[in-house]
C-alpha positions in Angstrom: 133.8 102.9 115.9 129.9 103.1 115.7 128.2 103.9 118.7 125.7 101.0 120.0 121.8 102.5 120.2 121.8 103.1 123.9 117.9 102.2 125.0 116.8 102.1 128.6 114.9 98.3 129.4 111.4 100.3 130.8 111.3 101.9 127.4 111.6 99.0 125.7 108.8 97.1 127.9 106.8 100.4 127.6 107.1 100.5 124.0 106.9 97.2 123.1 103.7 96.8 125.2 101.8 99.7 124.7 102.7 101.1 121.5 101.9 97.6 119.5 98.4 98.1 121.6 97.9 101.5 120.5 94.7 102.0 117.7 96.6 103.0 114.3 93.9 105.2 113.5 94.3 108.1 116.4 96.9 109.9 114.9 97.5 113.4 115.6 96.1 116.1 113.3 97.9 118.7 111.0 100.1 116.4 109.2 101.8 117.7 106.3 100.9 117.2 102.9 103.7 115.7 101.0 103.9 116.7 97.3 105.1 115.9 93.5 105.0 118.8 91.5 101.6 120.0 93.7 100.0 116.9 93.3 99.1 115.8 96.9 101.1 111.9 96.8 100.0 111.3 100.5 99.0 113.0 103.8 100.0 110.9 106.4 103.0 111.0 108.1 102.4 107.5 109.7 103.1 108.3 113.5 102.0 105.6 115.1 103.6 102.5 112.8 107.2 104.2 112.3 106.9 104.2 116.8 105.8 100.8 117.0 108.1 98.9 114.4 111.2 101.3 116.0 110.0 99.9 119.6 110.3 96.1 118.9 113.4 96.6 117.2 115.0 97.6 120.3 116.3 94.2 122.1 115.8 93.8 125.4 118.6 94.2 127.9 119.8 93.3 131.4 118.5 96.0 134.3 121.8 95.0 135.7 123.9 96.9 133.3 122.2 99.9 134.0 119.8 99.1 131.2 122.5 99.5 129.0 123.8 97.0 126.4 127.0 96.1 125.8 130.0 97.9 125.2 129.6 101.0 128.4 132.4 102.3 127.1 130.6 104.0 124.2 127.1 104.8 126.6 127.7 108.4 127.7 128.7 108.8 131.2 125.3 111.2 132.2 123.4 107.9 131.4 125.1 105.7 133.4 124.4 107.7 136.6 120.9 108.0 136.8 119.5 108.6 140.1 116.9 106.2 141.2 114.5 108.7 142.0 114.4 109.2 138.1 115.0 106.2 137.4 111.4 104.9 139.3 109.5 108.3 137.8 110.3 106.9 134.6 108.9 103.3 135.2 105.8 105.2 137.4 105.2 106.8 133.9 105.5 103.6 131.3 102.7 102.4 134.1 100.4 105.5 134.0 100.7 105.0 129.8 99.5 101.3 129.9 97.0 102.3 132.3 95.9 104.8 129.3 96.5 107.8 131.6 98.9 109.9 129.5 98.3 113.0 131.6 100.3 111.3 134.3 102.3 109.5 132.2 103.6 113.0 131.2 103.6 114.3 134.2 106.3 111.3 135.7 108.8 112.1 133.1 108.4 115.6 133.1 109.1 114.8 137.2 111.9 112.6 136.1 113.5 115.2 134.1 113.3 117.5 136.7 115.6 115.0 139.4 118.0 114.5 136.3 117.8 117.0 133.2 120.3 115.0 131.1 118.1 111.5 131.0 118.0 111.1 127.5 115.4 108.0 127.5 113.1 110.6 129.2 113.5 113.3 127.4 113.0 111.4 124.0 110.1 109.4 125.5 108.3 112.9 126.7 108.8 114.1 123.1 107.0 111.0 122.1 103.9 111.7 124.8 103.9 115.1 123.2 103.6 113.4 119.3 101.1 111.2 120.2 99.2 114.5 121.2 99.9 116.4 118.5 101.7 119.0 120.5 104.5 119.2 118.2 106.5 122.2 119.1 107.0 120.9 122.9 107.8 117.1 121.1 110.9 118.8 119.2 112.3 120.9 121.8 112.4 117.5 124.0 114.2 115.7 121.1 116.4 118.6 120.2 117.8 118.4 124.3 117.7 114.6 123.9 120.6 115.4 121.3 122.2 117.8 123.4 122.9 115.7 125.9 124.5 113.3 123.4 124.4 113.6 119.8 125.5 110.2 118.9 122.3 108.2 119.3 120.8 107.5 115.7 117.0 106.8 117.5 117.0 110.3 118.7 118.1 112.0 115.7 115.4 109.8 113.9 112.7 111.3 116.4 113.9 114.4 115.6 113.2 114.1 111.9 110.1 112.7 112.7 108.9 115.9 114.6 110.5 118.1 112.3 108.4 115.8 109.2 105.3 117.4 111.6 105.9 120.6 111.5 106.1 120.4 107.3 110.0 120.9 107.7 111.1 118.6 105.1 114.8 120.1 104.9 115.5 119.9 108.5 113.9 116.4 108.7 116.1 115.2 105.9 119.5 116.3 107.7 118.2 114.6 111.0 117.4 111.6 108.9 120.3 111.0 107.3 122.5 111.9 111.1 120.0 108.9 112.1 121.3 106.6 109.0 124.9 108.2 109.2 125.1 106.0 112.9 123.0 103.3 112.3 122.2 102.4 108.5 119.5 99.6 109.2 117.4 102.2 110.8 114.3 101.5 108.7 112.2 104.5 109.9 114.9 106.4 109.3 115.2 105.5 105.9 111.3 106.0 105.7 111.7 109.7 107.4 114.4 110.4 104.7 112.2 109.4 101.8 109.1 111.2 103.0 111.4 114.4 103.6 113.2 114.2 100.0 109.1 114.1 99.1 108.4 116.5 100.7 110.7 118.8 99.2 108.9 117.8 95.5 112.2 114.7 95.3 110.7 112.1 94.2 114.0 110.6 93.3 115.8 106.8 92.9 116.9 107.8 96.3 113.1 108.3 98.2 112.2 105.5 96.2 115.1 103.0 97.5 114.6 104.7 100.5 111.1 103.7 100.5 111.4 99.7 99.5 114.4 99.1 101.7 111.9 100.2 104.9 108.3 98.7 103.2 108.9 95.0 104.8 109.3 97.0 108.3 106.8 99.7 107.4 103.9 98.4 105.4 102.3 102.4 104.5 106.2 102.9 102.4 104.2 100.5 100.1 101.6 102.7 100.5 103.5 105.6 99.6 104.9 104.1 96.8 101.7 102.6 95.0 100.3 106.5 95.1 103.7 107.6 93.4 103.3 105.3 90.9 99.7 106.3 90.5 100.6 109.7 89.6 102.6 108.7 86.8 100.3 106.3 85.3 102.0 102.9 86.1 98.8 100.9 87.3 100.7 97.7 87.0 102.9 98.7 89.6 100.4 100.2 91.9 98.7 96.7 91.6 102.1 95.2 93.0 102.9 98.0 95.8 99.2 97.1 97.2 99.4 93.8 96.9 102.6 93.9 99.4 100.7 96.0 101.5 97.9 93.7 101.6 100.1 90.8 103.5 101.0 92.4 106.1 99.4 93.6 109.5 97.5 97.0 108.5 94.9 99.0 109.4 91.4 97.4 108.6 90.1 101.0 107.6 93.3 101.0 104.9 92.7 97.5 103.9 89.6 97.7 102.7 90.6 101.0 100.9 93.7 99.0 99.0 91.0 96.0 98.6 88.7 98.5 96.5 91.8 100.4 94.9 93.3 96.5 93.5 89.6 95.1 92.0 89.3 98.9 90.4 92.5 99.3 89.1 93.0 95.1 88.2 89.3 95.1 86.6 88.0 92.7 89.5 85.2 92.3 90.8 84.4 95.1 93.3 84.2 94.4 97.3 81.2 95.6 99.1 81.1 98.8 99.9 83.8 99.9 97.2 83.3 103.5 95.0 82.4 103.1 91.5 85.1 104.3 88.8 89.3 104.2 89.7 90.1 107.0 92.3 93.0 107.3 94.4 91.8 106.6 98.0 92.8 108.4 101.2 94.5 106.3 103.6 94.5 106.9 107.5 
């Protein structure tokens, strides 16, 4: 039987109240450069939208039940027992974060995991303090115990191939990736992970591309990814199409105007102000 996401109620409020809040363009630094046949495709690993779209897709649930939804038969029994000394270090930290002091935001759950090592929710929401800072290293060892505790959530194994995708380890981040979509199969930034991974690893197969447009109408840059793929191998007409989808949905006004210039050149329209002369593949924050 598959295992229900278990998701703690103050990570959802954090996350679905801060993260859609955050600015999309302070992401961390050192991404790696994902590649078809050494022809940079893209160089973002888009932190900050696969954290916000995975947020609100996590329903709230009743503080009652422990924060747990239904079924506590398949929630492990270390997360049912949480003491409320953690419990209230966690919530102190989801206020330090929407107060915009991360330092003690850190600092709660780092406090919180001390009380209780085997709190999963803190463990994977420290690894996400520790993305958003670019501290990568520290971001995977917090996932990789997240797992430890219980290797049956698909949103910790999907953070996992998400900090692995970091640190340029495509292979790893595939396996994670797929763990993620082996438990839950509508995972979109799973599926988005996976495609970037197989990418990464110079696939640029019918795989990463279904991959890529089952997750585009939860993730707007696998559009992204997909118009620059289709750039490469000289199919404008599709790179019209793949940044035209971007271009109704919520984005980045920096990216916008980037697709905006990249349609009118590539579609022979009229160019926006402020748009480069001549078609050249933009780069996209």
């Amino acid at each position: 039987m598959k295992r229900m996401l278990v998701v703690c109620l103050l990570f959802v409020i954090f996350a679905t109240n801060v993260f859609a809040q955050m600015s999309p363009r302070r992401r961390p630094v050192g991404d790696p450069t994902l590649v078809n046949g050494g022809t940079s495709v893209v160089s973002d690993p888009d932190v900050w939208d696969l954290l916000r779209v995975r947020m609100r897709a996590n329903p709230p649930v009743d503080p009652a039940r422990k924060a747990y939804p239904q079924g506590a038969a398949l929630v492990p029994a270390s997360q049912l027992s949480i003491p409320p000394k953690a419990a209230k270090e966690f919530e102190r930290s989801q206020k330090a974060f929407q107060s915009g002091d991360w330092t003690s935001s850190t600092a709660h759950l780092q406090k919180a995991l001390h009380i209780y090592p085997d709190f999963i929710d803190a463990h994977n929401a420290l690894g996400l303090r520790f993305l958003q800072t670019g501290q990568y290293d520290k971001a995977l060892a917090e996932h990789e115990r997240a797992v430890a505790v219980d290797s049956h959530v698909a949103q910790t194994h999907e953070y996992l191939a998400l900090a692995l995708l970091t640190l340029n380890r495509p292979q790893q981040s595939e396996a994670e990736a797929r763990q993620s979509l082996d438990l839950d199969p509508q995972v979109p930034g799973s599926r988005y992970i996976l495609a970037r991974a197989l990418i990464g690893q110079g696939q640029i197969t019918p795989e990463a591309i279904g991959m890529l447009r089952q997750a585009e109408d939860a993730i707007p840059n696998a559009s992204l990814v997909l118009a620059q793929i289709y750039f490469s191998a000289g199919k404008s007409d599709q790179v019209v199409e793949e940044l035209r989808r971007y271009l109704k949905a919520p984005v980045d006004a920096d990216n916008k105007q980037r697709a905006e210039c990249w349609v009118a050149q590539l579609s022979g329209e009229s160019l926006p102000t402020g748009c480069p002369a001549g078609v050249t593949r933009p780069s996209f924050r």
